[in-house]
C-alpha positions as a printed Julia matrix, in Angstrom:
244×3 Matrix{Float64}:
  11.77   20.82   -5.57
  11.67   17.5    -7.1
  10.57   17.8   -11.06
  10.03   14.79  -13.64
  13.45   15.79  -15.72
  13.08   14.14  -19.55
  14.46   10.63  -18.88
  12.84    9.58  -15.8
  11.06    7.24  -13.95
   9.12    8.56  -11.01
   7.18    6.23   -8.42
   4.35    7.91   -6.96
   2.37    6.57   -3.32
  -1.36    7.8    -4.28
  -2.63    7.31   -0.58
  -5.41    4.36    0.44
  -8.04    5.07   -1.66
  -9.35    8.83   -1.46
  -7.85   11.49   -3.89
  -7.94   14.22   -2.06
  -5.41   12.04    0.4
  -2.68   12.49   -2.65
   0.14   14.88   -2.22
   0.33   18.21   -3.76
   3.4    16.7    -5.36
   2.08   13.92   -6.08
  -0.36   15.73   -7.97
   2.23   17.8    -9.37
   4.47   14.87  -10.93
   1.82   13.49  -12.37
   0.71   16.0   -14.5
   3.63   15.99  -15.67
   4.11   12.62  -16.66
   4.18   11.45  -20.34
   3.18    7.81  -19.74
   1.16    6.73  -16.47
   1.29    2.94  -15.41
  -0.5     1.41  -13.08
  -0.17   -1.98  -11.95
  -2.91   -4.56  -12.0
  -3.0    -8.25  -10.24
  -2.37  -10.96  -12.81
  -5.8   -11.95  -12.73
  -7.68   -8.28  -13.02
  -8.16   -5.76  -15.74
  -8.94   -2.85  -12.99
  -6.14   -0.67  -11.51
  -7.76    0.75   -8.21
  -4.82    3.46   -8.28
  -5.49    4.31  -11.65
  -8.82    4.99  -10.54
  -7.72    6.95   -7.69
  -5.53    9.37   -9.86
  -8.31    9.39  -13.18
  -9.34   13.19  -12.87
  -5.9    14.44  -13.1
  -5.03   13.0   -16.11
  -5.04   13.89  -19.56
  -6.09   11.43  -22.11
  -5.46   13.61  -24.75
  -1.81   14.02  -24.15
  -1.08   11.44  -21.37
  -0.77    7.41  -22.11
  -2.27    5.6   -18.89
  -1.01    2.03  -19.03
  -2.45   -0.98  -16.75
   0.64   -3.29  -16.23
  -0.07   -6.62  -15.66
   2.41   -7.48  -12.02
   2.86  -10.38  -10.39
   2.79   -9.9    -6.98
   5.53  -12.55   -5.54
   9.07  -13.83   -7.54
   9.11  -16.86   -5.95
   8.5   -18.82   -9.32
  11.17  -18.26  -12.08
   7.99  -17.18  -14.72
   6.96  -14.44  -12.54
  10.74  -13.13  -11.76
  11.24  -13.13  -15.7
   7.96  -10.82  -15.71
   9.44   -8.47  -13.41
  12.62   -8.15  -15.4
  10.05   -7.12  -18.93
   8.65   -4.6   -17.01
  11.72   -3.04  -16.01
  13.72   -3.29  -19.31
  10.61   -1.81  -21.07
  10.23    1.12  -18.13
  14.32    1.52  -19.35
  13.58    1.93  -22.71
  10.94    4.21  -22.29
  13.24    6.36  -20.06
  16.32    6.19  -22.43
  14.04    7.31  -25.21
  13.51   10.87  -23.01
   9.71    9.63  -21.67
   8.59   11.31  -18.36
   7.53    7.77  -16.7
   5.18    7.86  -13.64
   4.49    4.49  -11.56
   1.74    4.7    -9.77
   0.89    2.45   -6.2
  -1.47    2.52   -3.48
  -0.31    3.66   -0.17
   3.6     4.55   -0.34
   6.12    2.77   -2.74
   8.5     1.85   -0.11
   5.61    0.44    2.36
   4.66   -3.23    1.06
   3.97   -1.92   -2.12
   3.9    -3.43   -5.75
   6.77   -0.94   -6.73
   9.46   -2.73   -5.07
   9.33   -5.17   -7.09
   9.82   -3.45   -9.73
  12.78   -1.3    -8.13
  15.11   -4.22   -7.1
  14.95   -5.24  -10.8
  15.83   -1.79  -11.8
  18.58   -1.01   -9.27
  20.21   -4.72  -10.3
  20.01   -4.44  -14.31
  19.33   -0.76  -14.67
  21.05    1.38  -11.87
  21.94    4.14  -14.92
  18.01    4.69  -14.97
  17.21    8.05  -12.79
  13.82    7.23  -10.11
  12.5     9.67   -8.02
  10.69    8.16   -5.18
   7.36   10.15   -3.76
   6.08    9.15   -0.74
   1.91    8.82   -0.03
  -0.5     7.91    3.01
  -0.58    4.32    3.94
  -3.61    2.81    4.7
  -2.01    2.55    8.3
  -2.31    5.93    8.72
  -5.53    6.9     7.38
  -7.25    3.71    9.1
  -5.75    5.39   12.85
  -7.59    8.45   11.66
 -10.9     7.2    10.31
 -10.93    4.67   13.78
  -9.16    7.76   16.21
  -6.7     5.5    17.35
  -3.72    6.64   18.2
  -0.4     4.11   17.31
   1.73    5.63   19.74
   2.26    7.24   22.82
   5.38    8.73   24.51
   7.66    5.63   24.76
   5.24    2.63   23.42
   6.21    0.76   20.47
   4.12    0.63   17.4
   4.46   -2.35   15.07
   3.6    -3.1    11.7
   3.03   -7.35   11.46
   1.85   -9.23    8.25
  -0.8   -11.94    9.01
   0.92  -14.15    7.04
   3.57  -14.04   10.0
   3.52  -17.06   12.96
   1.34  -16.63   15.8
   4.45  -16.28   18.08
   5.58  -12.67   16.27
   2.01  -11.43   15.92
   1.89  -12.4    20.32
   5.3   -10.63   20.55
   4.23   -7.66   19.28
   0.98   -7.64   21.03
   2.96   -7.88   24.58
   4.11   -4.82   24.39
   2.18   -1.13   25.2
   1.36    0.21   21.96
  -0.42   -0.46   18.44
   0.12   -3.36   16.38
  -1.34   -3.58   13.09
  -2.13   -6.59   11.22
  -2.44   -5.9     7.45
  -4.12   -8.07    4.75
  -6.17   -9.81    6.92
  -8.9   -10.96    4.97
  -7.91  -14.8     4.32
  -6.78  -15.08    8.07
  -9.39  -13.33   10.18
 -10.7   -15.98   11.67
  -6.78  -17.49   13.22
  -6.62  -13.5    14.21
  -9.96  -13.35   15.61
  -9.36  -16.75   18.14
  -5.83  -15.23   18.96
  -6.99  -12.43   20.24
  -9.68  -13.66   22.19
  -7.06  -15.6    23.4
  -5.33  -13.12   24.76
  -8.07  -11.04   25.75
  -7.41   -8.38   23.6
  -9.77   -8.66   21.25
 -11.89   -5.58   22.36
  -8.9    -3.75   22.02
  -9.21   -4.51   18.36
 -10.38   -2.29   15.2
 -11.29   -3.65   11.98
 -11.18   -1.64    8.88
 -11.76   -2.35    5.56
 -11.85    0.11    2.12
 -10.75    2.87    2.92
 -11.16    6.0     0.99
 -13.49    3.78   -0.9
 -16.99    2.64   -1.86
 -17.89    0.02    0.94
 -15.32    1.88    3.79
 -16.13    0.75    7.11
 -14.98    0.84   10.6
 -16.16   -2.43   13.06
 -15.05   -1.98   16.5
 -16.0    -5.27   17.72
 -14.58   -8.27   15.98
 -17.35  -10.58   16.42
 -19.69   -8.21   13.81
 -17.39   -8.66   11.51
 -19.45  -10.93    8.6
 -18.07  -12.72    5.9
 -19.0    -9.85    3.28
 -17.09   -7.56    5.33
 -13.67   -9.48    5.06
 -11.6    -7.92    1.84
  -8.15   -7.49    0.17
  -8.05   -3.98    1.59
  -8.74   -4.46    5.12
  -6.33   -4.16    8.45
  -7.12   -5.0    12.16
  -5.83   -2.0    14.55
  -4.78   -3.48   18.47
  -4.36   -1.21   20.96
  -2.82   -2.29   23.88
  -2.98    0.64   26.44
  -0.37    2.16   27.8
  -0.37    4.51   31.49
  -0.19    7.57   29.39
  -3.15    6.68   27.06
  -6.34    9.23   26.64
């Protein structure tokens, strides 16, 4: 059974939104924790995993840190930022702190934390991390919508909108679930490509979830510009013969 040793860095997947989606170890580990960060866009004060994880926290022993991340490296600035954050996570660790990292979803799933981990595993590979896995928003979005991403021998894909039309079409040829993620700045190029492949009422779009302002539209042409956000994902399923 995994335990935060003294020394350690652990990175913790706190689910899509709802608490009571965390892990028991999860939970565990980060009680346990001397310092808490959470990471924050470079242009926000507000850690929604921080909220996520508040009530099991203790203020009056634990430090809760919002670290500011950038979310690409492809500018030199933002690589250098990277590398602070994990010399001063190494120097926490080397001092004996219990160090808990905290992301939405799971750390090894699109997730801020990798980031962070390819600058730790190139100038740090002495410090210990403990990786703990959580619910993507993949997941709990084929709950909430009762979709089901896979079926006997379909495929189920996982495609970035920021991909070219041609993958996103690839994917969608075959019987299965694909699911688009982040699709908030290109709904409208997903929207027309799946009408033009008549699939769009094969399509689910879900924004929030686990949080204030979740929601589940089943048909893409209710979707309204106040509906489109940062946490949102478009479900496609194309049936298959052994579909219910």
């Amino acid at each position: 059974m995994a335990e935060i040793s003294t020394g350690q860095l652990v990175s913790i997947g706190v689910g899509p939104g709802d608490p009571e989606l965390l892990t028991l170890k999860a939970a565990r580990l980060l009680k346990e924790a001397d310092v808490v960060l959470a990471p924050v866009g470079e242009r926000s004060d507000r850690s929604i995993a921080a909220d996520i994880v508040a009530s099991l926290l203790d203020a009056n022993r634990q430090k809760l840190v919002n670290v500011s991340c950038p979310m690409r490296i492809d500018e030199e600035g933002r690589a250098g930022r990277w590398a602070q954050i994990a010399a001063d996570i190494a120097a926490q660790v080397r001092d004996g702190k219990k160090v808990a990292f905290i992301t939405l979803g799971d750390p090894m799933f699109y997730s801020t934390f990798l980031y962070l981990y390819r600058e730790l595993q190139k100038d740090f590979p002495d410090v210990p991390v403990v990786i703990v896995p959580g619910i993507s928003s993949v997941y709990a979005a084929a709950s909430l919508a009762a979709l089901p991403l896979g079926l006997v021998d379909e495929t189920f894909s996982v495609v970035p909108s920021t991909a070219p039309d041609s993958d996103i079409e690839a994917a969608l040829d075959r019987p299965g679930t694909v699911v688009l993620l982040k699709v908030y700045r290109a709904f409208e190029r997903l929207r027309s490509l799946l009408q033009r492949l008549d699939l769009e009422k094969n399509a689910v779009y879900v924004r929030r979830i686990g949080l204030e302002g979740e929601k589940v539209i089943r048909d893409l042409n209710q979707v309204k510009a106040e509906d489109l956000d940062y946490m949102s994902l478009i479900l496609v399923r194309q049936k298959g013969t052994e579909d219910v």
